[in-house]
Structures are given as structure tokens and as C-alpha cells.
N, CA, C and O atoms as CSV, one atom per row, in Angstrom:
chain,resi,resn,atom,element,x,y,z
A,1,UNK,N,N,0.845,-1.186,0.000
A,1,UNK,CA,C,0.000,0.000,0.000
A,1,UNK,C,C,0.888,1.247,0.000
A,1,UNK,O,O,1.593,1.513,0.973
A,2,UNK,N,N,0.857,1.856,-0.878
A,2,UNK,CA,C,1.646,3.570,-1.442
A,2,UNK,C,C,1.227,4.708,0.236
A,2,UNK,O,O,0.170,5.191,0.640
A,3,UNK,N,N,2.532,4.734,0.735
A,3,UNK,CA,C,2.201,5.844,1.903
A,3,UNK,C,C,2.842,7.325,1.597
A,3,UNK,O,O,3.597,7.654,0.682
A,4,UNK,N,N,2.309,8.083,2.628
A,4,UNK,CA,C,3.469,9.430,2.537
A,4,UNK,C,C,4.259,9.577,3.024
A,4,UNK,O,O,4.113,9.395,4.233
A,5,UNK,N,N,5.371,9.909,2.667
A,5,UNK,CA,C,6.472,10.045,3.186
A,5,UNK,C,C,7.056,11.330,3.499
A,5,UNK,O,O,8.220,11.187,3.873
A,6,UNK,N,N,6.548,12.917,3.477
A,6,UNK,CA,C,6.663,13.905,3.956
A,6,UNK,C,C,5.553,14.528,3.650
A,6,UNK,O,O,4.596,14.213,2.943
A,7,UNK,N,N,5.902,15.799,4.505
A,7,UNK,CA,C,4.709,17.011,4.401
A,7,UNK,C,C,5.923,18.074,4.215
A,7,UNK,O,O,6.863,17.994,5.006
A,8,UNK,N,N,5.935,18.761,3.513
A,8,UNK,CA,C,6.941,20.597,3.458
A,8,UNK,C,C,5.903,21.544,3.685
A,8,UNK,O,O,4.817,20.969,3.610
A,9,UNK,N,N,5.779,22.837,3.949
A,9,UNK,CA,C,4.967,23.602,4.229
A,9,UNK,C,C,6.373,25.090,3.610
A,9,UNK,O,O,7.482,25.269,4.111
A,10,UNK,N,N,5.777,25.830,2.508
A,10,UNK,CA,C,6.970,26.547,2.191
A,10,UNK,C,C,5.910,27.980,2.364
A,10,UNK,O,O,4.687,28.048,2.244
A,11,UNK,N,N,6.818,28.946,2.660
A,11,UNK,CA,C,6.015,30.234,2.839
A,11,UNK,C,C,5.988,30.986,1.465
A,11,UNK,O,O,6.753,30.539,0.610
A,12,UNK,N,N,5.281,31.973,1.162
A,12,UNK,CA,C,5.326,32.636,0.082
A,12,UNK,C,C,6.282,32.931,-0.764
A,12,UNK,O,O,6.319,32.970,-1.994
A,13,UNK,N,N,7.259,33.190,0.287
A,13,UNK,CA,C,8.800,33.992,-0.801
A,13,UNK,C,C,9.544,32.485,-0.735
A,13,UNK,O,O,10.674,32.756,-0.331
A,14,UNK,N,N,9.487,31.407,-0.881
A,14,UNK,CA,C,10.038,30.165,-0.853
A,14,UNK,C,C,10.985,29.910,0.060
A,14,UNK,O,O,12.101,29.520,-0.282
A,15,UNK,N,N,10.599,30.128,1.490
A,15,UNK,CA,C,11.390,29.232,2.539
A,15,UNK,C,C,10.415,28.717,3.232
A,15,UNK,O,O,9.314,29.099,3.630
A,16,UNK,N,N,11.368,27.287,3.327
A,16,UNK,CA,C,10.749,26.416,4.234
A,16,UNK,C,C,10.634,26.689,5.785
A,16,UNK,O,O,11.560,26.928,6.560
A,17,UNK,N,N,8.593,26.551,6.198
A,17,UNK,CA,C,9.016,26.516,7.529
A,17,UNK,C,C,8.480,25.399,8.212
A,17,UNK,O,O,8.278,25.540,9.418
A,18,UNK,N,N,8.240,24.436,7.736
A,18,UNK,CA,C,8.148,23.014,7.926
A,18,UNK,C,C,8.337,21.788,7.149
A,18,UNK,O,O,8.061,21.615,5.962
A,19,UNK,N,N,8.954,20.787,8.160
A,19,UNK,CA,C,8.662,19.336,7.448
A,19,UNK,C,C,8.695,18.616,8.690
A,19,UNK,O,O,9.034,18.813,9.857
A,20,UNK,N,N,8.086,17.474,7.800
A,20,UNK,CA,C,8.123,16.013,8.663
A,20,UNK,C,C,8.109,15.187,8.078
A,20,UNK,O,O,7.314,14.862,7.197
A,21,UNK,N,N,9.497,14.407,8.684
A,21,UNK,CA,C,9.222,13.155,7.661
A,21,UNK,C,C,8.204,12.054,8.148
A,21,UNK,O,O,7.794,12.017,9.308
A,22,UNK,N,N,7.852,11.217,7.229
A,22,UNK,CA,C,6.572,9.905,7.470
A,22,UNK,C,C,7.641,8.837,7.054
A,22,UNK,O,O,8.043,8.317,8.095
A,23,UNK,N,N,8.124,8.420,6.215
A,23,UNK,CA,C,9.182,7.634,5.591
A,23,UNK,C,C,10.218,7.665,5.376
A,23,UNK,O,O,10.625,8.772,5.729
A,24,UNK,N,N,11.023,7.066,4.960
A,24,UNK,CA,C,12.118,7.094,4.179
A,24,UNK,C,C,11.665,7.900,3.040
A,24,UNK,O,O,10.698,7.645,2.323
A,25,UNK,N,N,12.685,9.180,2.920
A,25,UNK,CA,C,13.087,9.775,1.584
A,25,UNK,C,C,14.050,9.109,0.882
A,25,UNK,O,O,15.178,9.033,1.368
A,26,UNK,N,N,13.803,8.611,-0.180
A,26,UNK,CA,C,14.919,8.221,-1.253
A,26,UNK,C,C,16.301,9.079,-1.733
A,26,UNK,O,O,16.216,9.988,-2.559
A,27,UNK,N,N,17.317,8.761,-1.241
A,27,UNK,CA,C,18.372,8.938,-1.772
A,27,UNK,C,C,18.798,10.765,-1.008
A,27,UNK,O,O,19.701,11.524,-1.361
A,28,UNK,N,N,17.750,10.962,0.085
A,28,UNK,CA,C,17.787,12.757,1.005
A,28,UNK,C,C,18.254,12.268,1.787
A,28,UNK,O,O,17.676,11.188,1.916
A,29,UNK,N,N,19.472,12.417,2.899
A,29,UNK,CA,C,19.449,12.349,4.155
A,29,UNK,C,C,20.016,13.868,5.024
A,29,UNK,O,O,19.976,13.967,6.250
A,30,UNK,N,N,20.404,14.700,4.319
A,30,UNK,CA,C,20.513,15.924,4.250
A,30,UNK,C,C,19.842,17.151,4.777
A,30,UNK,O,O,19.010,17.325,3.886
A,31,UNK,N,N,19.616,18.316,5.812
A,31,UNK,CA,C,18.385,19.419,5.609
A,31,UNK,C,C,19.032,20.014,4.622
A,31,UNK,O,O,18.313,20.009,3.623
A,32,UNK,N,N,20.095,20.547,4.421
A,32,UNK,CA,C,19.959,21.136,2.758
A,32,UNK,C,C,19.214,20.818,1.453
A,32,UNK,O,O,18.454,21.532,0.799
A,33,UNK,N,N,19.760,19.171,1.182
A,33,UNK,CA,C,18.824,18.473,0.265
A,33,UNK,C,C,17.408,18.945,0.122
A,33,UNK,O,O,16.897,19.279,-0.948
A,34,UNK,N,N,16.827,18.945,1.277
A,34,UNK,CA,C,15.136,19.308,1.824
A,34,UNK,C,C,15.255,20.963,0.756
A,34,UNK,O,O,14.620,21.246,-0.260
A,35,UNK,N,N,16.102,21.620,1.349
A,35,UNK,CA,C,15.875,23.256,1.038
A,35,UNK,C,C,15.964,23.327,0.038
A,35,UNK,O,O,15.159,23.993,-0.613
A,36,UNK,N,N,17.175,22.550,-0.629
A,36,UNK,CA,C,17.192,22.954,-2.766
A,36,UNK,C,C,15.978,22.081,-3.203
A,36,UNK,O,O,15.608,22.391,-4.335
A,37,UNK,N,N,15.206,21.021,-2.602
A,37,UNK,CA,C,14.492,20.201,-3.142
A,37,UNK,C,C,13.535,21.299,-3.645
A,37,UNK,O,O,13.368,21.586,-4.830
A,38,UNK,N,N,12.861,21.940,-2.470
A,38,UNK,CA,C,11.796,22.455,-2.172
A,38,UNK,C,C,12.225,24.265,-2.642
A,38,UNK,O,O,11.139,24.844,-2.629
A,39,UNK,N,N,12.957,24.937,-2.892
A,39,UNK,CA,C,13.082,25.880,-3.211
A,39,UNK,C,C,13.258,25.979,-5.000
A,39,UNK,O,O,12.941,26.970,-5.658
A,40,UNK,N,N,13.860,24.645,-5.585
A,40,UNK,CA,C,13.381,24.254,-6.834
A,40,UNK,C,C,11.558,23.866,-7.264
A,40,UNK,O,O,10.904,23.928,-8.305
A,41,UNK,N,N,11.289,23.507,-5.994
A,41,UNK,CA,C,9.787,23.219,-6.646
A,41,UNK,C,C,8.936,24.278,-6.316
A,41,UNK,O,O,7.784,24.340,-6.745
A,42,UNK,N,N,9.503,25.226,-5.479
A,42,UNK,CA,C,8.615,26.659,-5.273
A,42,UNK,C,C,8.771,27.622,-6.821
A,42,UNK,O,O,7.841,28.131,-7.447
A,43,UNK,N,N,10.331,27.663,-7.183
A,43,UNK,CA,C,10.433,28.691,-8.499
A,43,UNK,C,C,9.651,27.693,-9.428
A,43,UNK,O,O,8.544,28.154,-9.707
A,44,UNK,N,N,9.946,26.208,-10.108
A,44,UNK,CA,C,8.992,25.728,-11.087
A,44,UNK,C,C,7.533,25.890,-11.043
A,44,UNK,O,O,6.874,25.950,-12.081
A,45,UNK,N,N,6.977,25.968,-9.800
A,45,UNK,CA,C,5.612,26.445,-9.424
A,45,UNK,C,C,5.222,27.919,-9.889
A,45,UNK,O,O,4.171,28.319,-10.389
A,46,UNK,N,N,6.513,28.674,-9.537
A,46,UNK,CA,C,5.770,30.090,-9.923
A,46,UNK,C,C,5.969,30.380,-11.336
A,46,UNK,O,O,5.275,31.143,-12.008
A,47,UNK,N,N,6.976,29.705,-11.731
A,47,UNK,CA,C,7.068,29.601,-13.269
A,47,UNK,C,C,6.274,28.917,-14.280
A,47,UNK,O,O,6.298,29.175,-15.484
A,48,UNK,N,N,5.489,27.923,-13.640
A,48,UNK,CA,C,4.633,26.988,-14.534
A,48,UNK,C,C,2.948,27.986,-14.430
A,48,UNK,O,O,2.097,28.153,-15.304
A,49,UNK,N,N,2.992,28.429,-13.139
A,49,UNK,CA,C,1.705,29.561,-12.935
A,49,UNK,C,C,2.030,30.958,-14.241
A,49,UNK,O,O,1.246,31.258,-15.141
A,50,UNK,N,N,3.053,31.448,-14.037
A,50,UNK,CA,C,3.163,31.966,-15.219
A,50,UNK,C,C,3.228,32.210,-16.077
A,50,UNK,O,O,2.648,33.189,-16.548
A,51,UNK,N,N,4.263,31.133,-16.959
A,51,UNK,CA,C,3.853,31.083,-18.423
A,51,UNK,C,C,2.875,30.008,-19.161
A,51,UNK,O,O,3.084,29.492,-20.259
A,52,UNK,N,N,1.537,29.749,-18.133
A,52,UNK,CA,C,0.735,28.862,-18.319
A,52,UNK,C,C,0.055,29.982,-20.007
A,52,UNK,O,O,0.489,31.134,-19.996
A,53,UNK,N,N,-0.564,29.746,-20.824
A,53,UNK,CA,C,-1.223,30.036,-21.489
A,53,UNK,C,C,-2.240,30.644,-21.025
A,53,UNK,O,O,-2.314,31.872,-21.021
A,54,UNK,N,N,-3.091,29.925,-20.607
A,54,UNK,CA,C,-4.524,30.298,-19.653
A,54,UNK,C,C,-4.157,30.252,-17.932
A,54,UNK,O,O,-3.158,29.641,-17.553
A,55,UNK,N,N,-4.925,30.846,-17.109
A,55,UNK,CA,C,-4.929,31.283,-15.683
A,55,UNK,C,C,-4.888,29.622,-15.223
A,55,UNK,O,O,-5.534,28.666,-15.651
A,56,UNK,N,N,-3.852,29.718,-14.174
A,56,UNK,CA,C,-3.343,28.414,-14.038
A,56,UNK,C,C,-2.511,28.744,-12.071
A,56,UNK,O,O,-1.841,29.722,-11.741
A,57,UNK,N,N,-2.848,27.731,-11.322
A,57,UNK,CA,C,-2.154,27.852,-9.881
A,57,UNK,C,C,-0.980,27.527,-10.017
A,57,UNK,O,O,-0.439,27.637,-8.916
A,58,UNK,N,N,-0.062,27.075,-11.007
A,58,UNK,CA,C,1.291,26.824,-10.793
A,58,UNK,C,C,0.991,25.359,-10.577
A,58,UNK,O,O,-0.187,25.096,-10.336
A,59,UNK,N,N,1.758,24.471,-10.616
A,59,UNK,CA,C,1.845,22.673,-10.899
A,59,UNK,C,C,1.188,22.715,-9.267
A,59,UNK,O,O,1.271,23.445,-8.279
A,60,UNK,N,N,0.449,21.369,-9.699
A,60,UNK,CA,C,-0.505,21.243,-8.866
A,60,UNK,C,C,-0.198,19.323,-8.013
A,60,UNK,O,O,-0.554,19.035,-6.870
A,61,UNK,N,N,0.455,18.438,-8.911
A,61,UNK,CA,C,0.601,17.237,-9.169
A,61,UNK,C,C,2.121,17.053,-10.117
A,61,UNK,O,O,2.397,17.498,-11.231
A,62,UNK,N,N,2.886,16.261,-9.219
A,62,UNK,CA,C,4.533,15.889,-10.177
A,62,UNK,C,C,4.257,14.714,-10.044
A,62,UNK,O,O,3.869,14.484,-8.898
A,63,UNK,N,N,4.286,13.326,-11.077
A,63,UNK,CA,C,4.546,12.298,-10.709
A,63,UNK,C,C,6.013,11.518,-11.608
A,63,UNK,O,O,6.424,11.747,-12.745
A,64,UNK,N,N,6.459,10.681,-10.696
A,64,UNK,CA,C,8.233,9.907,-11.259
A,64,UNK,C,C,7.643,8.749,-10.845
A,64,UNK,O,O,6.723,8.525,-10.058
A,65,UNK,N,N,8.587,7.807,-11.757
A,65,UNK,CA,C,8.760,6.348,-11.545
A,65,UNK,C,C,8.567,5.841,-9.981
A,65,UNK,O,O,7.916,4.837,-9.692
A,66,UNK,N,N,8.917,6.288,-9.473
A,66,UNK,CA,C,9.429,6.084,-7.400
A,66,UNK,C,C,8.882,7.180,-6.618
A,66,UNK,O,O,8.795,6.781,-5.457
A,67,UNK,N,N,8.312,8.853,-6.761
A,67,UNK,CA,C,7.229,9.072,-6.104
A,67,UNK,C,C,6.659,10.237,-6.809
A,67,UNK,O,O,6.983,10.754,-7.878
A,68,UNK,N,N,5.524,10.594,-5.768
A,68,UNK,CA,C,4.765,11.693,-5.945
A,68,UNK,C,C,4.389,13.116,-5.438
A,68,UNK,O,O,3.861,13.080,-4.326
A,69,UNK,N,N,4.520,14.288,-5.940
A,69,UNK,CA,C,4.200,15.044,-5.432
A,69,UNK,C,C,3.295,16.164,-5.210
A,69,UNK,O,O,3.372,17.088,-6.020
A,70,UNK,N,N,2.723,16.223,-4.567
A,70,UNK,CA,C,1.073,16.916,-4.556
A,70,UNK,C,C,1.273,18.224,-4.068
A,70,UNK,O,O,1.945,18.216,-3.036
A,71,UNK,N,N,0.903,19.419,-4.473
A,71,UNK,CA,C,1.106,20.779,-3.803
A,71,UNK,C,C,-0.677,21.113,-3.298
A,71,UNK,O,O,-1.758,20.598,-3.586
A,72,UNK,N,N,-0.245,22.210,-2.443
A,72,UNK,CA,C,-1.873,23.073,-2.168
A,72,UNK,C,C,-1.627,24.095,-1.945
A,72,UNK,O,O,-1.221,24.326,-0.806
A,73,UNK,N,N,-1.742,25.162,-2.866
A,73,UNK,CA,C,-1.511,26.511,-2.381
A,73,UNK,C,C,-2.653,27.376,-1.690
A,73,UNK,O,O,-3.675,27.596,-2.341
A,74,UNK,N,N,-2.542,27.807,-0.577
A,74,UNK,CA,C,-3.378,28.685,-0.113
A,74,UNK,C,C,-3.350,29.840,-1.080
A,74,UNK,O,O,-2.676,29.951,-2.104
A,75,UNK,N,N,-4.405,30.858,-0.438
A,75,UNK,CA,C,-5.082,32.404,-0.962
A,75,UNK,C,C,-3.650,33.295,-0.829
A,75,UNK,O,O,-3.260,34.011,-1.751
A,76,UNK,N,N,-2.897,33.145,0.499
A,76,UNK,CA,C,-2.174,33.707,1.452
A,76,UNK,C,C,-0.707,33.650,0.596
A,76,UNK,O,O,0.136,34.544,0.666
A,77,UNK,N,N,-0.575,32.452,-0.204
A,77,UNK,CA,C,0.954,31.680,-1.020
A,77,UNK,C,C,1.292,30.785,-0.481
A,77,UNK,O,O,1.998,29.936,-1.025
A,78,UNK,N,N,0.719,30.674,1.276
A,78,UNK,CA,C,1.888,29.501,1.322
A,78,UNK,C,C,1.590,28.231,0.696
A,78,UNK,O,O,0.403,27.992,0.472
A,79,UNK,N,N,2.593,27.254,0.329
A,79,UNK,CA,C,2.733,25.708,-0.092
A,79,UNK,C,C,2.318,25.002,1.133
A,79,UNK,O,O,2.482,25.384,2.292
A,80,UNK,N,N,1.638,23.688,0.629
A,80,UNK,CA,C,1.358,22.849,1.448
A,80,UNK,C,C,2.238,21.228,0.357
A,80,UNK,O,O,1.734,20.690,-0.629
A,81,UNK,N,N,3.404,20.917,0.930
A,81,UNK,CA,C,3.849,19.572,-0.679
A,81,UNK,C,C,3.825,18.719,0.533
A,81,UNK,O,O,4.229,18.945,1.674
A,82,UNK,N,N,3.055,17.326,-0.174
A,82,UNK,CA,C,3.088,15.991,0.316
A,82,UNK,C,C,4.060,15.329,-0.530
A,82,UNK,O,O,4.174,15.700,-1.698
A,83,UNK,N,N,4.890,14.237,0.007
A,83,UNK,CA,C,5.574,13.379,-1.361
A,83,UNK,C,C,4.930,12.228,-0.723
A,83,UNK,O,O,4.587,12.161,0.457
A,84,UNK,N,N,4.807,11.373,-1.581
A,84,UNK,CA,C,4.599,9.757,-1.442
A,84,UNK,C,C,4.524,8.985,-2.689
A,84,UNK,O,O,4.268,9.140,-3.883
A,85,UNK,N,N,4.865,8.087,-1.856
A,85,UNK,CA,C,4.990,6.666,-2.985
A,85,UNK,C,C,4.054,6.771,-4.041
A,85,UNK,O,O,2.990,7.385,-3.966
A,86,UNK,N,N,4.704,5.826,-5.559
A,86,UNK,CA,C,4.137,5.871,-6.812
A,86,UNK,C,C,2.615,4.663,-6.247
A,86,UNK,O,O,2.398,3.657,-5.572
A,87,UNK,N,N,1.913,5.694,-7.121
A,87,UNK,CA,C,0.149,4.741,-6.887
A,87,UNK,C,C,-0.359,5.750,-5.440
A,87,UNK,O,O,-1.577,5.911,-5.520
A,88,UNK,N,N,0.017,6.203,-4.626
A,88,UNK,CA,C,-0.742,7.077,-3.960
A,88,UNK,C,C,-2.334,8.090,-4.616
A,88,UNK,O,O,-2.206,9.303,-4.781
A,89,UNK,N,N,-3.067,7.720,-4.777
A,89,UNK,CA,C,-3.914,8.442,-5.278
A,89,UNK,C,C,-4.205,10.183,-4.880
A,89,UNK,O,O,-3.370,10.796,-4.216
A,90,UNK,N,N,-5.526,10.873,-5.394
A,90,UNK,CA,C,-5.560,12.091,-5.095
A,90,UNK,C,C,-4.974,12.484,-3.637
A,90,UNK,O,O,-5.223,11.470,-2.985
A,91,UNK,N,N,-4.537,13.105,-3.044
A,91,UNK,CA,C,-4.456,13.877,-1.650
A,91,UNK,C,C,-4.880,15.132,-1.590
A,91,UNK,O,O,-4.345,15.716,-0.648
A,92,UNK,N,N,-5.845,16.004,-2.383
A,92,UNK,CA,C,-6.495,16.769,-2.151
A,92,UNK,C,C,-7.220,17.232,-0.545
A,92,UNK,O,O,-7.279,18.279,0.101
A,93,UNK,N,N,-7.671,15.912,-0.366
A,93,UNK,CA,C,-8.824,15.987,0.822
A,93,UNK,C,C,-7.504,16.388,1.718
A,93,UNK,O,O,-7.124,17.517,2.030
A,94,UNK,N,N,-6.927,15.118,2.030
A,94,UNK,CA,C,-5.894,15.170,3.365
A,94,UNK,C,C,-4.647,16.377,3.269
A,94,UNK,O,O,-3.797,16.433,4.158
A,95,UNK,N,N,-4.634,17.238,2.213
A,95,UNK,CA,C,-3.825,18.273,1.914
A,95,UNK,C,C,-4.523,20.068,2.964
A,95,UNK,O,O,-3.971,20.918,3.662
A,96,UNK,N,N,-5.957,19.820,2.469
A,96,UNK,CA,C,-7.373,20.619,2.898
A,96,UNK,C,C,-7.061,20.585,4.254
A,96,UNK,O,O,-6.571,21.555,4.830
A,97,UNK,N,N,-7.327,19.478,4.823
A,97,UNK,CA,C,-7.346,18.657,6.007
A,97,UNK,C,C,-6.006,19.614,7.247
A,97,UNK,O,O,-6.203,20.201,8.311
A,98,UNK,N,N,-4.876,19.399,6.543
A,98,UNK,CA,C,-3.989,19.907,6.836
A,98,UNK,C,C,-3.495,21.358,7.487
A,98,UNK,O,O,-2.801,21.766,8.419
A,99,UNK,N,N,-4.416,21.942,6.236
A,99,UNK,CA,C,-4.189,23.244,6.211
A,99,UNK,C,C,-4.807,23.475,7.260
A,99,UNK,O,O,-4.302,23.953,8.276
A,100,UNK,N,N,-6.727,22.944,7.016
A,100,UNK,CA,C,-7.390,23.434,8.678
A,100,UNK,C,C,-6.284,23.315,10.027
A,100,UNK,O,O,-6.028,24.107,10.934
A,101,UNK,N,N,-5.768,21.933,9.696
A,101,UNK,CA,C,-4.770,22.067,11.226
A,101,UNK,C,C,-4.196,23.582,11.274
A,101,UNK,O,O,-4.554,24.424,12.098
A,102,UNK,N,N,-3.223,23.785,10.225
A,102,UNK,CA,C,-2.304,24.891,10.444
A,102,UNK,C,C,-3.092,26.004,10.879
A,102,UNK,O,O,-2.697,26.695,11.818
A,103,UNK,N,N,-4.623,26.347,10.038
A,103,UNK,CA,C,-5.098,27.408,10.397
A,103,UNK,C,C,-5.723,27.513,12.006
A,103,UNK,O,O,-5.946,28.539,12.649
A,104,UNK,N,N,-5.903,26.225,12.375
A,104,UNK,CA,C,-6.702,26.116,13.518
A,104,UNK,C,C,-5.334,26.295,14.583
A,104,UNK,O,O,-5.528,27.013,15.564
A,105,UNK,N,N,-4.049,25.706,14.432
A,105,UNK,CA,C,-3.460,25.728,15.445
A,105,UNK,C,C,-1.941,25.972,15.827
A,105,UNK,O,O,-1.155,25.794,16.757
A,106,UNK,N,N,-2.020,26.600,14.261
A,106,UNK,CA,C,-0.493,27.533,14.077
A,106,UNK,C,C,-1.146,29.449,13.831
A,106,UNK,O,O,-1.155,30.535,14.412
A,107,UNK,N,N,-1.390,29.092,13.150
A,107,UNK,CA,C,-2.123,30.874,13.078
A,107,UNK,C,C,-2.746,31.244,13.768
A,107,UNK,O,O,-2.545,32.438,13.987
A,108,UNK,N,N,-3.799,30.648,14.523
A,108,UNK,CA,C,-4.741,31.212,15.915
A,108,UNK,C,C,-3.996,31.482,17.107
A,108,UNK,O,O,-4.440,32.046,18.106
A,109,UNK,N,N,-2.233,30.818,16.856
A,109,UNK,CA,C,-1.599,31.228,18.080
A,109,UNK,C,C,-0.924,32.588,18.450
A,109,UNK,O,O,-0.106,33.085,17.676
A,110,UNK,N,N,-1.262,33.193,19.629
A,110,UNK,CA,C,-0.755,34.599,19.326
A,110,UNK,C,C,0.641,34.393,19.491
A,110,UNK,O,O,1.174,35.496,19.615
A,111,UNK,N,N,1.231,33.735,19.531
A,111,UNK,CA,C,3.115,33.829,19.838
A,111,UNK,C,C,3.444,33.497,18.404
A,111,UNK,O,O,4.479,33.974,17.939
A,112,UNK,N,N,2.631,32.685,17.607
A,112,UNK,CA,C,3.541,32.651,16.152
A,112,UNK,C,C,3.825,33.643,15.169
A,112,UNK,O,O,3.160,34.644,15.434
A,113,UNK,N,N,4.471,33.792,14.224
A,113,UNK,CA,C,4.915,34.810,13.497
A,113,UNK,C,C,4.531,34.279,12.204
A,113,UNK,O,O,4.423,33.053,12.207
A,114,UNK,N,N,4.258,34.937,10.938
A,114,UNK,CA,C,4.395,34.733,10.162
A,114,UNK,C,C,5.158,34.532,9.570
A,114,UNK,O,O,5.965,35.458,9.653
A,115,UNK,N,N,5.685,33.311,8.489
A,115,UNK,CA,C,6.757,32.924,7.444
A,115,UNK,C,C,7.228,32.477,8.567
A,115,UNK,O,O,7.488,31.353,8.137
A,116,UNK,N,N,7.592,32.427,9.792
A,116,UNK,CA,C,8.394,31.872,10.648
A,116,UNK,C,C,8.394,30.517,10.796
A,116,UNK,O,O,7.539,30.023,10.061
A,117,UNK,N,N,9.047,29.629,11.495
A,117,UNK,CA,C,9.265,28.571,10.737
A,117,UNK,C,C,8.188,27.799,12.288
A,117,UNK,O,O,8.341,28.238,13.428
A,118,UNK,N,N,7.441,26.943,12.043
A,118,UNK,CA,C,6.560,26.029,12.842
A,118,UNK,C,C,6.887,25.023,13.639
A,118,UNK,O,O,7.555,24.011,13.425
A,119,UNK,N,N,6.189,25.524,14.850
A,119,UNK,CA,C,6.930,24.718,16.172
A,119,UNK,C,C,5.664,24.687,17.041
A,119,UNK,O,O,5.547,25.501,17.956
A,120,UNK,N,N,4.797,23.856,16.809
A,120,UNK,CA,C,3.265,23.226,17.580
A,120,UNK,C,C,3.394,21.902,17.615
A,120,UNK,O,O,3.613,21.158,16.659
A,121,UNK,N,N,3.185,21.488,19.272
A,121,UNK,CA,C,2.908,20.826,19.378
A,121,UNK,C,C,1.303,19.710,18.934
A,121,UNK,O,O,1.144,18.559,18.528
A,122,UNK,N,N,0.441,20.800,19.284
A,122,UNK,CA,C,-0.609,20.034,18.867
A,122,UNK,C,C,-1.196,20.094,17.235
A,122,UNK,O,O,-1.999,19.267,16.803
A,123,UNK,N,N,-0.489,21.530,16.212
A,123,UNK,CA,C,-0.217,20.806,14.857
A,123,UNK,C,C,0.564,19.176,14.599
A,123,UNK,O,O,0.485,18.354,13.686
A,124,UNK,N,N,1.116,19.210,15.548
A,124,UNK,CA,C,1.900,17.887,15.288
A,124,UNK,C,C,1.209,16.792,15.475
A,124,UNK,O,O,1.079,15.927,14.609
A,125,UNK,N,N,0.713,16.744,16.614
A,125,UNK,CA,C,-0.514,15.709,17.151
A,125,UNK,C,C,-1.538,15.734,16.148
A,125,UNK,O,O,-1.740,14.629,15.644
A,126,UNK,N,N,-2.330,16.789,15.660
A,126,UNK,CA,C,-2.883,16.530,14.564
A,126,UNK,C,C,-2.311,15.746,13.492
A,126,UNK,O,O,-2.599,14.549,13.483
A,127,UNK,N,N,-1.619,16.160,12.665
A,127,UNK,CA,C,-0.651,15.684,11.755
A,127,UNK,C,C,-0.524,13.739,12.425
A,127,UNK,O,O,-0.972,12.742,11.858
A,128,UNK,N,N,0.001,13.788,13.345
A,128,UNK,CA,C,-0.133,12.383,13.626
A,128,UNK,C,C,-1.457,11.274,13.488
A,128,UNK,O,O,-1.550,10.101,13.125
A,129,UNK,N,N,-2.159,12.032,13.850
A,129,UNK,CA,C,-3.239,11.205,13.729
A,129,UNK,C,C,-4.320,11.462,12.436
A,129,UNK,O,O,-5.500,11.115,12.485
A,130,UNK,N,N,-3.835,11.980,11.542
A,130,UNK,CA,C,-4.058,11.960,9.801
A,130,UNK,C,C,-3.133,10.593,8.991
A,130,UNK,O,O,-3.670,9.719,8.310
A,131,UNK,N,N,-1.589,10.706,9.289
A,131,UNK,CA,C,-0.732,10.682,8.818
A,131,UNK,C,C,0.323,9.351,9.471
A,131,UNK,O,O,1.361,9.532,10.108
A,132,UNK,N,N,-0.137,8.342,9.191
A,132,UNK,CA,C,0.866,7.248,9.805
A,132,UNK,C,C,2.003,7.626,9.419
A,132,UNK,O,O,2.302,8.266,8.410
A,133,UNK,N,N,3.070,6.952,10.783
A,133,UNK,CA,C,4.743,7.270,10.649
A,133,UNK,C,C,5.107,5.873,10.477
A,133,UNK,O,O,4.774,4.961,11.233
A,134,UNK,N,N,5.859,5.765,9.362
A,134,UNK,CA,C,6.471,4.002,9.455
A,134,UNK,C,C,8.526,4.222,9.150
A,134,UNK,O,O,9.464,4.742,8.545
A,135,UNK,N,N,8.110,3.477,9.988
A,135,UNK,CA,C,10.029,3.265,9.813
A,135,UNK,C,C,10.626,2.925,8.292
A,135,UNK,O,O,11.837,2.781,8.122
């Protein structure tokens, strides 16, 4: 059965202020790796939104031989990227899902900052109990 194996959360101007891993990343063991991964898929995003022909959110769905990657952009810019295994179907819902966490329990907090990088405990606890962790 195809699982996920991260969540990134990138802010508007393309820095990362979250991840977690769920799996093994293939061939990452790195936080840099994480930052060029994801700061390459923030500019192809704003570049594929742009020279789309017609009005377009920027890549929405990447799929490779070995995995997948699903974006959700909020109103606001920020990224929401899941990766997981090839055959993972839509993640729309559990992407949605997500965000309510963040909005419910990263932004309602008055100590967080914006673009700043995410440190909740009970986003996390959420996130856990969406999101199996496998070794």
C-alpha cells in the first residue's frame, strides 16, 4: 500500500518553515537536500503559474517512476507539498485537512509569526493522527 512520506509547508517567498518526515526519503538524508528540493519546486511552481497560457495555480501534481508530489496553495501563497509513494492516489482531501490544522493551530496562536518557521505541538498531534509514521 503507497504511503506518505513527507509534508513541506513553504512560505510565500520560498522558505521552508516546515517538514516532517513519514518515511524514508529516497536517496535525502541531508536538511539542505530538503531546502534545494523544495526551493526548486517553489520557483517551477511560480514559473509553470506563469507562463501557463490560460490562468493556471502553478503545478498542482509531479509524478516519477518512485514518487509523488502533490502541492496546495493557499489564498495567502503559502505551499502545502506531500511526497509519497508511486500509486498514492488524489491527496487533495488530506492536503485541505492539513491546512485546517495549520489554520486552527499555528495561526490562531498569538506567539507565532508569520513565514516563521513552525513549532506546535498540537499541529503535530494533529498531523499524527491523519498521517501514519512508518520506519
Amino acid at each position: 500500500m503507497p504511503r506518505i512520506l513527507a509534508l513541506f509547508i513553504i512560505n510565500k517567498a520560498g522558505g521552508l518553515i516546515f517538514q516532517r518526515l513519514f518515511g524514508a526519503m529516497p536517496q535525502t538524508t541531508r536538511g539542505n537536500d530538503y531546502l534545494r528540493l523544495l526551493s526548486t519546486f517553489h520557483s517551477l511552481h511560480t514559473i509553470a503559474s506563469r507562463v501557463s497560457p490560460v490562468p493556471s495555480g502553478g503545478i498542482e501534481v509531479l509524478e516519477a517512476d518512485s514518487f509523488k508530489i502533490q502541492c496546495f496553495q493557499t489564498p495567502t501563497g503559502i505551499k502545502f507539498v506531500l511526497f509519497a509513494e508511486t500509486g498514492m492516489g488524489q491527496m487533495d482531501g488530506l492536503l485541505r485537512q492539513i491546512y485546517e490544522f495549520y489554520a486552527d493551530f499555528v495561526l490562531k496562536n498569538p506567539f507565532y509569526e508569520m513565514d516563521q518557521v513552525i513549532k506546535s505541538e498540537y499541529f503535530d498531534a494533529k498531523l499524527a493522527e491523519v498521517i501514519p509514521t512508518s520506519a
